[in-house]
N, CA, C and O atoms as a CHARMM CRD file, in Angstrom:
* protein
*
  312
    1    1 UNK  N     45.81000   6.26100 -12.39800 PROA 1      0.00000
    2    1 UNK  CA    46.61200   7.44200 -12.30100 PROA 1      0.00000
    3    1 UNK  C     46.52400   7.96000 -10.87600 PROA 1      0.00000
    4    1 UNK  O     45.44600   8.43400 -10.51600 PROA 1      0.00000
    5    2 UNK  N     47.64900   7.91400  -9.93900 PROA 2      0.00000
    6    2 UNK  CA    47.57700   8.11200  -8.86400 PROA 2      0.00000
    7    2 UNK  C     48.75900   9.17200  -8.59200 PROA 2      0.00000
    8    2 UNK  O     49.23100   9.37500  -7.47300 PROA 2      0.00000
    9    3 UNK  N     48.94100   9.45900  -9.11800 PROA 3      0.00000
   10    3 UNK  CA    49.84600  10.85700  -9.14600 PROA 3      0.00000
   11    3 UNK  C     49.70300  12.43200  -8.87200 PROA 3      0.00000
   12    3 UNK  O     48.67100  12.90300  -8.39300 PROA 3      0.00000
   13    4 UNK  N     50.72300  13.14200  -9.18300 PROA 4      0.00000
   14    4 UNK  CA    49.62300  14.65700  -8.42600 PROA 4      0.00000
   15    4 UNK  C     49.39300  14.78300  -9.93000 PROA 4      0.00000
   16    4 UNK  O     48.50800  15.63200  -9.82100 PROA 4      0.00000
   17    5 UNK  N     49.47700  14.63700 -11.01800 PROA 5      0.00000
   18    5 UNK  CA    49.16800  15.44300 -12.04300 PROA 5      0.00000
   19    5 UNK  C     47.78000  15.17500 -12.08000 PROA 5      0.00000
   20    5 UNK  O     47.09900  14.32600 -11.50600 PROA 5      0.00000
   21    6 UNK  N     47.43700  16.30200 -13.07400 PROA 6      0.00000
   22    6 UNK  CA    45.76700  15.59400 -13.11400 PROA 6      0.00000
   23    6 UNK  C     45.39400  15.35400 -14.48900 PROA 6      0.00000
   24    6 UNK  O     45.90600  16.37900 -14.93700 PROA 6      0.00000
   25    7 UNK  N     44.78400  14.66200 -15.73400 PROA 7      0.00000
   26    7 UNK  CA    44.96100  14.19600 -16.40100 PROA 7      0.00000
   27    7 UNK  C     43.98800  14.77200 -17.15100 PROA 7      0.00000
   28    7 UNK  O     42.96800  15.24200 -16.64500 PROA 7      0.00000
   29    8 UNK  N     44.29200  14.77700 -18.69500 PROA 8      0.00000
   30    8 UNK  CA    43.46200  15.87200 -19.65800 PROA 8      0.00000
   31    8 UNK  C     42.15300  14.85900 -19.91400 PROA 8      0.00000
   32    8 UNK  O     42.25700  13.68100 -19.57200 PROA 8      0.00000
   33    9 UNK  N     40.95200  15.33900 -20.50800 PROA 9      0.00000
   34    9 UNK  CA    40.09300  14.29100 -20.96100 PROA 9      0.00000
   35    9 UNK  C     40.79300  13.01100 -21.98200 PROA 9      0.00000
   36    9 UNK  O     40.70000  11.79600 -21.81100 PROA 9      0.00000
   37   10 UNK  N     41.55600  13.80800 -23.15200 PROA 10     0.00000
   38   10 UNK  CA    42.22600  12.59500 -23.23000 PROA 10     0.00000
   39   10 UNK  C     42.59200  11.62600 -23.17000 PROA 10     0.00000
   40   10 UNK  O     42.36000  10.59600 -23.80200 PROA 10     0.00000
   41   11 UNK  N     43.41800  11.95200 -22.12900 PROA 11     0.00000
   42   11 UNK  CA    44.61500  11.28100 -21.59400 PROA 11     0.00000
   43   11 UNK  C     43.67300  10.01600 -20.86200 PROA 11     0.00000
   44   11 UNK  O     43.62300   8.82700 -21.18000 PROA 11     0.00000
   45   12 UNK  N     42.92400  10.78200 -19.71700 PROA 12     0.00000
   46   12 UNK  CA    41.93200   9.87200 -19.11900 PROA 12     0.00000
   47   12 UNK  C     40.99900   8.68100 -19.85100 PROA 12     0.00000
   48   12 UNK  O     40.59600   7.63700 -19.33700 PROA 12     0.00000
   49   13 UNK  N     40.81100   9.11600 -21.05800 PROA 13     0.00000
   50   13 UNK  CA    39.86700   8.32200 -22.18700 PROA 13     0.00000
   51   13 UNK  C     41.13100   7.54400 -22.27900 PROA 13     0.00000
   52   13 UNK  O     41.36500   6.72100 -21.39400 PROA 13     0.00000
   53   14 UNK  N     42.05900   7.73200 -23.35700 PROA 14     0.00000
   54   14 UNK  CA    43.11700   6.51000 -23.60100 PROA 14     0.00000
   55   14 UNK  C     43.41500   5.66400 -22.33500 PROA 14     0.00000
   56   14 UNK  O     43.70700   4.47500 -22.46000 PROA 14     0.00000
   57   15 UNK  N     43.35200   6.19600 -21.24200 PROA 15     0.00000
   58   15 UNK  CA    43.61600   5.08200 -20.36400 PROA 15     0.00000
   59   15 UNK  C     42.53800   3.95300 -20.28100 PROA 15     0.00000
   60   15 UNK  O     42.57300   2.76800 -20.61200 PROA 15     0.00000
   61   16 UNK  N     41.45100   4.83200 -19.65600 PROA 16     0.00000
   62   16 UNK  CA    40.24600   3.84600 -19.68800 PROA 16     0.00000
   63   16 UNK  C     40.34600   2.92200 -21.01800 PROA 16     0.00000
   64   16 UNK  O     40.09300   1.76700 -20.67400 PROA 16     0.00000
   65   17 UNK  N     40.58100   2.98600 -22.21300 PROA 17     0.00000
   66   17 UNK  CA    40.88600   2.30100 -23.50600 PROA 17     0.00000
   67   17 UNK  C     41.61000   1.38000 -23.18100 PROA 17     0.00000
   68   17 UNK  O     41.51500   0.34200 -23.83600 PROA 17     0.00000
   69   18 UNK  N     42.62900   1.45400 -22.00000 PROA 18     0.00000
   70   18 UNK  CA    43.82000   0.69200 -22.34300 PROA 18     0.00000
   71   18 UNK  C     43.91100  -0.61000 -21.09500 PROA 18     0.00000
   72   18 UNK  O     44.60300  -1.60400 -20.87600 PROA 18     0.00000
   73   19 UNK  N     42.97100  -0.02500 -20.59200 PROA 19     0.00000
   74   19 UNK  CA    43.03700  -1.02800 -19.78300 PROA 19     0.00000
   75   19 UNK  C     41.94000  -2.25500 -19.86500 PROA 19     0.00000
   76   19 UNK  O     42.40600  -3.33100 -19.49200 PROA 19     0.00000
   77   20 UNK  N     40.62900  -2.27900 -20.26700 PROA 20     0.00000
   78   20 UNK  CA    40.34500  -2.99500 -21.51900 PROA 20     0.00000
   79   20 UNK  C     41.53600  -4.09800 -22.12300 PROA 20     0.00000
   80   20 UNK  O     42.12900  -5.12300 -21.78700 PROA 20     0.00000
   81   21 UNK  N     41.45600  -3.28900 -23.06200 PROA 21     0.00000
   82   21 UNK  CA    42.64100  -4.05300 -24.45000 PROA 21     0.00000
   83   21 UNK  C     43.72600  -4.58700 -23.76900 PROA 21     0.00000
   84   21 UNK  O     44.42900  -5.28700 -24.49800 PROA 21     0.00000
   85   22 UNK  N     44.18200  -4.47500 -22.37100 PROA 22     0.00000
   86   22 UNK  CA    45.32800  -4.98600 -21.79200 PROA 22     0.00000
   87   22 UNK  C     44.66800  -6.26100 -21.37900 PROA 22     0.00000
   88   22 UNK  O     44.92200  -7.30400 -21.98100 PROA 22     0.00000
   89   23 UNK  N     43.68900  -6.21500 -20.20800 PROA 23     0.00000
   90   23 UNK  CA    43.11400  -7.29900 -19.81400 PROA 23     0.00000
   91   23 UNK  C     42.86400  -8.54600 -20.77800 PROA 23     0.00000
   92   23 UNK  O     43.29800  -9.67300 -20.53800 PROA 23     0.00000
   93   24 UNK  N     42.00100  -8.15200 -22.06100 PROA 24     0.00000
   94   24 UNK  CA    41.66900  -9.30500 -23.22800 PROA 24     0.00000
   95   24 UNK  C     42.70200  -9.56100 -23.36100 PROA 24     0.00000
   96   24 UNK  O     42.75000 -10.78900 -23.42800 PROA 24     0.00000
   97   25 UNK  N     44.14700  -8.93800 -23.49900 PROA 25     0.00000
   98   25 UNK  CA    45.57600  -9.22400 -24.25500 PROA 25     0.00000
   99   25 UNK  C     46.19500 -10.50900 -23.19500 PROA 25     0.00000
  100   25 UNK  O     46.71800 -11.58600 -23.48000 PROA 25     0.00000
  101   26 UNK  N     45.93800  -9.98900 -22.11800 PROA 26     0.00000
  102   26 UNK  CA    46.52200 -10.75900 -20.72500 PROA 26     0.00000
  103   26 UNK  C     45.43500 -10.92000 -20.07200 PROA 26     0.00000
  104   26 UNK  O     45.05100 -10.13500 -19.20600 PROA 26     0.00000
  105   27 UNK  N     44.56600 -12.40600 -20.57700 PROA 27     0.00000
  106   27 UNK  CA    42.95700 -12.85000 -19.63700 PROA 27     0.00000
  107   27 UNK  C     43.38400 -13.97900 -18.11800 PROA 27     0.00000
  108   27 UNK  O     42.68000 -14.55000 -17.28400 PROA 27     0.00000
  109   28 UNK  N     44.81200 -13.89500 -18.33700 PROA 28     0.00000
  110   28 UNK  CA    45.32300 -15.00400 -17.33800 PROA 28     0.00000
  111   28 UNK  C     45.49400 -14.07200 -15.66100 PROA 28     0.00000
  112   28 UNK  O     45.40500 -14.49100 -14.50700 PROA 28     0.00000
  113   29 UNK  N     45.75700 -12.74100 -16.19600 PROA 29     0.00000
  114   29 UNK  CA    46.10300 -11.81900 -14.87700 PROA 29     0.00000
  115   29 UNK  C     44.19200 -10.82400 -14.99700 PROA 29     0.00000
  116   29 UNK  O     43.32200 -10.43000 -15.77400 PROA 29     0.00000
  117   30 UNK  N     44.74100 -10.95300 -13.05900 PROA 30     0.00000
  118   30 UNK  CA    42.96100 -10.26900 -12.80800 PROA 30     0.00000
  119   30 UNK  C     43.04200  -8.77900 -13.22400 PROA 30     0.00000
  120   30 UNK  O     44.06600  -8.11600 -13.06000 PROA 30     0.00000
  121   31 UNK  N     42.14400  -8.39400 -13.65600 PROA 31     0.00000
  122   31 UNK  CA    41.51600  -7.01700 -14.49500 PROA 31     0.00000
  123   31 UNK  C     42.12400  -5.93000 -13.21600 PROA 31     0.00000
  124   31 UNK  O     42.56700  -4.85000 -13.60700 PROA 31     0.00000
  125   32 UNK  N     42.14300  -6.26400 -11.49500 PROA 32     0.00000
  126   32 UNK  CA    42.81700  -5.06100 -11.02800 PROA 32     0.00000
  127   32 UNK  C     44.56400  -5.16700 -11.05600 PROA 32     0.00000
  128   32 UNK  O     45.31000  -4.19000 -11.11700 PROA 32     0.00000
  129   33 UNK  N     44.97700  -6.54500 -10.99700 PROA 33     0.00000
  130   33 UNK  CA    46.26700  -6.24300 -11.56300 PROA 33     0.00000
  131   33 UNK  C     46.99900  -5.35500 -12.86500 PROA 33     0.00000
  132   33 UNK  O     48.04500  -4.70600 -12.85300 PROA 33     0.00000
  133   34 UNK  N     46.14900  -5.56500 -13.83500 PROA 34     0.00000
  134   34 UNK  CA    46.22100  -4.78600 -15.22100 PROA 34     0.00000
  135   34 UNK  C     46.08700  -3.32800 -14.61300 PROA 34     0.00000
  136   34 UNK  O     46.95300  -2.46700 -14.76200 PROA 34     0.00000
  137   35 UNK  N     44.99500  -3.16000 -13.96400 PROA 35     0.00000
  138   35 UNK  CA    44.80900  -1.52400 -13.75800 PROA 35     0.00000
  139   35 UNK  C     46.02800  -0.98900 -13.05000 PROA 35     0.00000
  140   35 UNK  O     46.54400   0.02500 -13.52000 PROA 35     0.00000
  141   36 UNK  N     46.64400  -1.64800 -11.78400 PROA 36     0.00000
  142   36 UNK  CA    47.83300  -1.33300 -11.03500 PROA 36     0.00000
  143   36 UNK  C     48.75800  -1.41000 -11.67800 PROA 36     0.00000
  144   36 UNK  O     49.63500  -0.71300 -11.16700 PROA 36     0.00000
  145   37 UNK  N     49.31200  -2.19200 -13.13300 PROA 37     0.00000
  146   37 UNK  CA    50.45100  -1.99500 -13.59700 PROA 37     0.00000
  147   37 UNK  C     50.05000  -0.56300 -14.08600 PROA 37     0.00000
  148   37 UNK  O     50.78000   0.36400 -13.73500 PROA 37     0.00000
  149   38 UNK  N     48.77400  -0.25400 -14.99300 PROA 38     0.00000
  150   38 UNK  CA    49.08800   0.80600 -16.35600 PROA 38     0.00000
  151   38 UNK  C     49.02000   1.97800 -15.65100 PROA 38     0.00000
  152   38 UNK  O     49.62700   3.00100 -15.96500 PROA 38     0.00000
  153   39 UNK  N     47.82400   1.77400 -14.08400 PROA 39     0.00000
  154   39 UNK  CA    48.24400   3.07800 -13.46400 PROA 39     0.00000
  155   39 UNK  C     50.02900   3.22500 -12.90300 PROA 39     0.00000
  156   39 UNK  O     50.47300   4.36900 -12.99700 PROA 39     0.00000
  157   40 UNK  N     50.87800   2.29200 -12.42300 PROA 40     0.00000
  158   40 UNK  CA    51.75300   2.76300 -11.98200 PROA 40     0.00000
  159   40 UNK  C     52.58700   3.17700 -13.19600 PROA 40     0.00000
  160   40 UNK  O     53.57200   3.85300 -12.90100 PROA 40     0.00000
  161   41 UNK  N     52.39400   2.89600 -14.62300 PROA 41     0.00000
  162   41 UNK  CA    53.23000   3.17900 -15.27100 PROA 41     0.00000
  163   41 UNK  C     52.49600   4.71200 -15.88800 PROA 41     0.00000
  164   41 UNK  O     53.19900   5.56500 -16.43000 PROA 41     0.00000
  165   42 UNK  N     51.75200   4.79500 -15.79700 PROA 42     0.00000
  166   42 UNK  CA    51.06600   6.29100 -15.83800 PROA 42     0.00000
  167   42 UNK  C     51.89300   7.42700 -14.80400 PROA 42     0.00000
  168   42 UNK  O     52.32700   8.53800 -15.11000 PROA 42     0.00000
  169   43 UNK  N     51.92500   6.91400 -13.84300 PROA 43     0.00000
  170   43 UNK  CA    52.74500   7.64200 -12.94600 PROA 43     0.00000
  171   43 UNK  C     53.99500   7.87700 -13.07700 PROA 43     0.00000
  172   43 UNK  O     54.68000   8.81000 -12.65700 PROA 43     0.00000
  173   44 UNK  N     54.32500   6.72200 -13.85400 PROA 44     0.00000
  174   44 UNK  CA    55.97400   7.33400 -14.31400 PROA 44     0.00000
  175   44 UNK  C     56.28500   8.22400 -15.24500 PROA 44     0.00000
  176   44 UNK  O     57.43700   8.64200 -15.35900 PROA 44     0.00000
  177   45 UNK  N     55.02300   8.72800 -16.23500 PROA 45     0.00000
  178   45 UNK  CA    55.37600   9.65100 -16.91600 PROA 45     0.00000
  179   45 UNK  C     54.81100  10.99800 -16.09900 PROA 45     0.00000
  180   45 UNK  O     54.93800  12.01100 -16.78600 PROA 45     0.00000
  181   46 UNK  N     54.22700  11.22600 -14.81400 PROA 46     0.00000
  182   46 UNK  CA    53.21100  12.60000 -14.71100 PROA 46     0.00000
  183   46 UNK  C     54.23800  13.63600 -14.67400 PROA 46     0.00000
  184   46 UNK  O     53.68600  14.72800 -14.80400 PROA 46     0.00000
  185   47 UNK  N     55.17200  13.72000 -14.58300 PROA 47     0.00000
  186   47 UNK  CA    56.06700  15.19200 -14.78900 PROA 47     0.00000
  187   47 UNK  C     56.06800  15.05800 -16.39800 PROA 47     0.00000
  188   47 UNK  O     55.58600  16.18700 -16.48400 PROA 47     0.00000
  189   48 UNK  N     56.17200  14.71700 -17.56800 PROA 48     0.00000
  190   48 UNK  CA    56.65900  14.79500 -18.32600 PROA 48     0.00000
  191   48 UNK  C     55.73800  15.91400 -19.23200 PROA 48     0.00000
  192   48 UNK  O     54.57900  15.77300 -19.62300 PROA 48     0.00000
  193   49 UNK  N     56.61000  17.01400 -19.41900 PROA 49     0.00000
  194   49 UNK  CA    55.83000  18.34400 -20.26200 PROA 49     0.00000
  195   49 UNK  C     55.42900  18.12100 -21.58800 PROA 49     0.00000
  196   49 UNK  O     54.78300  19.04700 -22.07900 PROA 49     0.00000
  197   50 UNK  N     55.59600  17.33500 -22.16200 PROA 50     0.00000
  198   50 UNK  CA    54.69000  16.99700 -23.46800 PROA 50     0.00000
  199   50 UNK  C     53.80300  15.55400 -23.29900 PROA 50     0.00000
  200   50 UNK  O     54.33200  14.47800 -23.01900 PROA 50     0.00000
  201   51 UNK  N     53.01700  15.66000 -23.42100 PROA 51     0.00000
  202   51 UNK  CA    52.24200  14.76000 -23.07900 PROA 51     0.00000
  203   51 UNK  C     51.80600  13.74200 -24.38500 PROA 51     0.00000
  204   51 UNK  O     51.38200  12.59800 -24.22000 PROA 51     0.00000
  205   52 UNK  N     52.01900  14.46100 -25.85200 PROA 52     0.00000
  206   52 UNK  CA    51.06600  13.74900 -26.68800 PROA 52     0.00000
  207   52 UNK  C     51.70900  12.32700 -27.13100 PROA 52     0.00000
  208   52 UNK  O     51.28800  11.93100 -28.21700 PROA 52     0.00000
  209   53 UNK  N     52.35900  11.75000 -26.68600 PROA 53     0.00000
  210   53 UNK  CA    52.86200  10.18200 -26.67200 PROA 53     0.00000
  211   53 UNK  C     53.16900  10.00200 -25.48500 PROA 53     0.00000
  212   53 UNK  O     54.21200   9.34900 -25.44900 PROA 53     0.00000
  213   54 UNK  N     52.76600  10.26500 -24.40100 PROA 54     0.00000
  214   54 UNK  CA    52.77200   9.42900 -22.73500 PROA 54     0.00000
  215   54 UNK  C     51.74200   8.53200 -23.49600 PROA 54     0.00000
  216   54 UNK  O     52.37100   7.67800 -24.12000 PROA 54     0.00000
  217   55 UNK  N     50.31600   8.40200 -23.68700 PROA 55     0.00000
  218   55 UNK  CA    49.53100   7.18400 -23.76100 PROA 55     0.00000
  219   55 UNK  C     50.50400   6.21400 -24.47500 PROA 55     0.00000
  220   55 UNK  O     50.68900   5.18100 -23.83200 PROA 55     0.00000
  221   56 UNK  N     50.96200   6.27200 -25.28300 PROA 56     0.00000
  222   56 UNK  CA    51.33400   5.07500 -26.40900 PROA 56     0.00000
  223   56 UNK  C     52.80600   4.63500 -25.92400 PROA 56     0.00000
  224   56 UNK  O     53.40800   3.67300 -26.40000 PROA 56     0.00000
  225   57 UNK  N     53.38000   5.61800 -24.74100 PROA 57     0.00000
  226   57 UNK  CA    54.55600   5.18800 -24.02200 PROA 57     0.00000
  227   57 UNK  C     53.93800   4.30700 -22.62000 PROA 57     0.00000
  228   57 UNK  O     54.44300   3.19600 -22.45400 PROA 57     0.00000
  229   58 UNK  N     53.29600   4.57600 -22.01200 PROA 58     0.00000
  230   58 UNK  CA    52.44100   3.63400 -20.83100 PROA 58     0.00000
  231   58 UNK  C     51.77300   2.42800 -21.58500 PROA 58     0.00000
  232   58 UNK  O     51.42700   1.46500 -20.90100 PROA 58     0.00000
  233   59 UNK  N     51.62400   2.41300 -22.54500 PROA 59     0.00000
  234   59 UNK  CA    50.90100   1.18100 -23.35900 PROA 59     0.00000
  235   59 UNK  C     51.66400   0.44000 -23.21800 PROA 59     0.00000
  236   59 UNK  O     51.39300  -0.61100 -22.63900 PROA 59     0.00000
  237   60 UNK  N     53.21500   0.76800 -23.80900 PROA 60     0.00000
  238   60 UNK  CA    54.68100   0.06100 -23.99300 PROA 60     0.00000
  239   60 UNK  C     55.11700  -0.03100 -23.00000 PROA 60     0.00000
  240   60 UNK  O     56.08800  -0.78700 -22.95900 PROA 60     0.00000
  241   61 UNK  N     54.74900   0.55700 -21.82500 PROA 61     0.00000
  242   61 UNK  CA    55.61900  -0.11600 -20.27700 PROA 61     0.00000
  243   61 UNK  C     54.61300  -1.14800 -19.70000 PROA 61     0.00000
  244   61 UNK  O     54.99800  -2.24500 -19.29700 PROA 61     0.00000
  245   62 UNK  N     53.35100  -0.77500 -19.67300 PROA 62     0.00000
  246   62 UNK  CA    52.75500  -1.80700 -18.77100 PROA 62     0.00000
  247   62 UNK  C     52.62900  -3.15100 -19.99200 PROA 62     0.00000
  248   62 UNK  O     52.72400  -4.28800 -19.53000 PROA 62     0.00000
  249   63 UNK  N     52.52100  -3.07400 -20.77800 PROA 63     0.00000
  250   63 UNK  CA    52.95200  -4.51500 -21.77100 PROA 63     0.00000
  251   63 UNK  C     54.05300  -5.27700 -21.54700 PROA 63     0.00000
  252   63 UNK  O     54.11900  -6.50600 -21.53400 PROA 63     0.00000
  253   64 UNK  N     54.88700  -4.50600 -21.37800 PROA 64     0.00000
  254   64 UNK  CA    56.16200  -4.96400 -20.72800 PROA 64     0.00000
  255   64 UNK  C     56.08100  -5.57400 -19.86300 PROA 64     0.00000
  256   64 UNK  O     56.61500  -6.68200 -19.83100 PROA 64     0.00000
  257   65 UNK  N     55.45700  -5.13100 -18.94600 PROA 65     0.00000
  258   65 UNK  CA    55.56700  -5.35800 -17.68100 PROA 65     0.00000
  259   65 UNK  C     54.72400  -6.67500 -17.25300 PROA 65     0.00000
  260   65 UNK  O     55.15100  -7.74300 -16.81400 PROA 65     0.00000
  261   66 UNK  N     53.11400  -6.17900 -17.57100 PROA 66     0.00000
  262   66 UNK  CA    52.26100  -7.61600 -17.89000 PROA 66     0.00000
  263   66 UNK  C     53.04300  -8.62900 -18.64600 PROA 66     0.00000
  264   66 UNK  O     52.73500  -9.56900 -17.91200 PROA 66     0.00000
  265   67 UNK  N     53.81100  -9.17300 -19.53700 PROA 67     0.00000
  266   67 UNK  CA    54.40500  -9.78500 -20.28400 PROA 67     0.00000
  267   67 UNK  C     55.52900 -11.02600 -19.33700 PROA 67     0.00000
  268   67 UNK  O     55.50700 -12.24700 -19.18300 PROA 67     0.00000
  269   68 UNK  N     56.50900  -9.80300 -18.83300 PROA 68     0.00000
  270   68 UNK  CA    57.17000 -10.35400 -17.42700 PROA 68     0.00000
  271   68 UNK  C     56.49000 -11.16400 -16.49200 PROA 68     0.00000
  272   68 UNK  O     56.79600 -12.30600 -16.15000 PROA 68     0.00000
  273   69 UNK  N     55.31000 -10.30800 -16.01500 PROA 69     0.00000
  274   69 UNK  CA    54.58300 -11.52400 -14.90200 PROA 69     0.00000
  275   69 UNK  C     53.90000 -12.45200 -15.68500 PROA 69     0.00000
  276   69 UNK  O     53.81800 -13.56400 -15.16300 PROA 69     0.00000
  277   70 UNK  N     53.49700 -12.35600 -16.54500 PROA 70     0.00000
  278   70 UNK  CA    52.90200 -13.92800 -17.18100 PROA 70     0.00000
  279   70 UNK  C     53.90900 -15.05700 -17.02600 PROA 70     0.00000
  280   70 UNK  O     53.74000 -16.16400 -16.51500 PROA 70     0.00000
  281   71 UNK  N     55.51800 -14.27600 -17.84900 PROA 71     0.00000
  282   71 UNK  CA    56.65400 -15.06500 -18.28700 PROA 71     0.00000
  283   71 UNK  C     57.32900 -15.61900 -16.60200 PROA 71     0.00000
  284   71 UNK  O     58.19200 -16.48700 -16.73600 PROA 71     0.00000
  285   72 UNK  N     57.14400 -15.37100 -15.67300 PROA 72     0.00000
  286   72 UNK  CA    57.67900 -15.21800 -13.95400 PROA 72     0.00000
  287   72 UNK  C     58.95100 -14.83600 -13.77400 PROA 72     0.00000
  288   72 UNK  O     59.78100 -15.09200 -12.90100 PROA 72     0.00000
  289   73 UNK  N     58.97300 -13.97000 -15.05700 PROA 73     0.00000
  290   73 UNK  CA    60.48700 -12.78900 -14.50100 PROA 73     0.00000
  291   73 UNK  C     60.07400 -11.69200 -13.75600 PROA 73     0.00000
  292   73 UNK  O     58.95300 -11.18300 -13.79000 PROA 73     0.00000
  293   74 UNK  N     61.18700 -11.28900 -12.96400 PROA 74     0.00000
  294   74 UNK  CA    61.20400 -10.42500 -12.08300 PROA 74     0.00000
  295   74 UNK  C     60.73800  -8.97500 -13.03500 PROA 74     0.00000
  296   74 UNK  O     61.37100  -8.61100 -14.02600 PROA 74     0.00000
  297   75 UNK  N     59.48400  -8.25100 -12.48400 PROA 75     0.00000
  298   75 UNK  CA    59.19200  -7.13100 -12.79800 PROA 75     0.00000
  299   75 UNK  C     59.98100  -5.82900 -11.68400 PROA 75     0.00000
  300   75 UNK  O     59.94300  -5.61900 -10.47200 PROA 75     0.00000
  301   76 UNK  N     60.82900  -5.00300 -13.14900 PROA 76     0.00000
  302   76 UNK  CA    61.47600  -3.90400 -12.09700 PROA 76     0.00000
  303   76 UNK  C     60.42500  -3.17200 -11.31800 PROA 76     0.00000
  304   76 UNK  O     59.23000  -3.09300 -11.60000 PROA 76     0.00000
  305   77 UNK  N     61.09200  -2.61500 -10.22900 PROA 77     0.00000
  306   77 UNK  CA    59.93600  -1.96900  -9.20200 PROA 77     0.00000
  307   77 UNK  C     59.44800  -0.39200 -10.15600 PROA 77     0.00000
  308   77 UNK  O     59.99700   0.14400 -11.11900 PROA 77     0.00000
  309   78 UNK  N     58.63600  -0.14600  -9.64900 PROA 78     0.00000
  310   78 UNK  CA    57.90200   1.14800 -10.92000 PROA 78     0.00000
  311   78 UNK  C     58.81800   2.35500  -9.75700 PROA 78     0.00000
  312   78 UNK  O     58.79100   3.56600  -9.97800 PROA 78     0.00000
């Protein structure tokens, strides 16, 4: 999370969670690539005023996204 928002305990816990469970999901890409997708897709939600499904919406982009670079399609720019 590299954004100006600053992130609830939460929010911060589900990430740390998720990046974990991304890596085992995708053991072919290195553990800081995983972190640079879910943080940049973290960043795409930090304006968003309800927060209680950003985690489970950043889950669903950087999956996406990890998914693409495994597959060697072009990942859109974040």
């Amino acid at each position: 999370m590299t954004g100006m928002s600053v992130p609830s305990q939460s929010e911060a816990r589900a990430m740390e969670s998720l990046i974990p469970r991304l890596t085992g999901r995708f053991p072919d890409l290195p553990a800081g690539s995983v972190r640079q997708i879910v943080n940049a897709s973290w960043d795409e939600f930090a304006g968003t005023p309800i927060r209680d499904f950003v985690p489970v919406l950043v889950e669903r982009t950087a999956r996406d996204r990890l998914r693409h670079i495994i597959s060697g399609q072009h990942v859109p720019p974040t």
